[in-house]
C-alpha positions in Angstrom: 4.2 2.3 3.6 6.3 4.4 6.0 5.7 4.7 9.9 5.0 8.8 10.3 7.0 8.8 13.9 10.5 7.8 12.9 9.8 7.7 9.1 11.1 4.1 8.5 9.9 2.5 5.3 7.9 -0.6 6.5 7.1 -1.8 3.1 7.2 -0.8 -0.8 5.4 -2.5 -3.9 5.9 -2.0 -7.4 3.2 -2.2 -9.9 3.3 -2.5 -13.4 0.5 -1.1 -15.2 -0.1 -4.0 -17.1 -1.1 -6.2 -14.5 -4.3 -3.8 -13.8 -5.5 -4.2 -17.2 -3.8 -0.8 -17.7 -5.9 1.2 -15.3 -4.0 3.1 -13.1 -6.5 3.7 -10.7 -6.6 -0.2 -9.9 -2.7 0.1 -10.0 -2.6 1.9 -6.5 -5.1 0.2 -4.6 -3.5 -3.5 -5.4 -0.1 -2.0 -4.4 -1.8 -1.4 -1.1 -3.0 -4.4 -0.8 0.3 -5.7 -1.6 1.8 -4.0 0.8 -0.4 -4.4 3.7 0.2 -8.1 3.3 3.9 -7.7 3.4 3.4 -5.7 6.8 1.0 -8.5 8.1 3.5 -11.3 7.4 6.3 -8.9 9.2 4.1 -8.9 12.3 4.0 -5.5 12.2 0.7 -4.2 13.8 -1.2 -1.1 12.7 -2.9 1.8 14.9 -3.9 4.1 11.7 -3.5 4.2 8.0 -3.8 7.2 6.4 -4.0 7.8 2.3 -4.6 10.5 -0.2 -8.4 9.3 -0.1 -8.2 7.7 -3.3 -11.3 5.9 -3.9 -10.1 2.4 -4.4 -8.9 2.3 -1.1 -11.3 3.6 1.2 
């Protein structure tokens, strides 16, 4: 995740493959997940989140 204004990274999860049954699909949307936690826990709070509009997601 990256804030758009000054283009910081606020957070960056790796997933492997394997632990979304090899979908990748599945792959993206728990790395979201992942990484909207990690900006939760930093206090960080959120005006807008914008995506490719993958499915999982919305």
């Amino acid at each position: 995740m990256m804030n758009q204004a000054d283009k910081t990274i606020l957070a960056l999860e790796i997933v492997d493959k394997r632990e979304t049954g090899l979908k990748s699909g599945v792959m993206e949307a728990k790395g979201f997940c992942r990484a909207m936690e990690a900006v939760k826990e930093a206090g960080i709070t959120l005006k807008e989140v914008v995506t490719d509009a993958n499915l999982q997601i919305s």
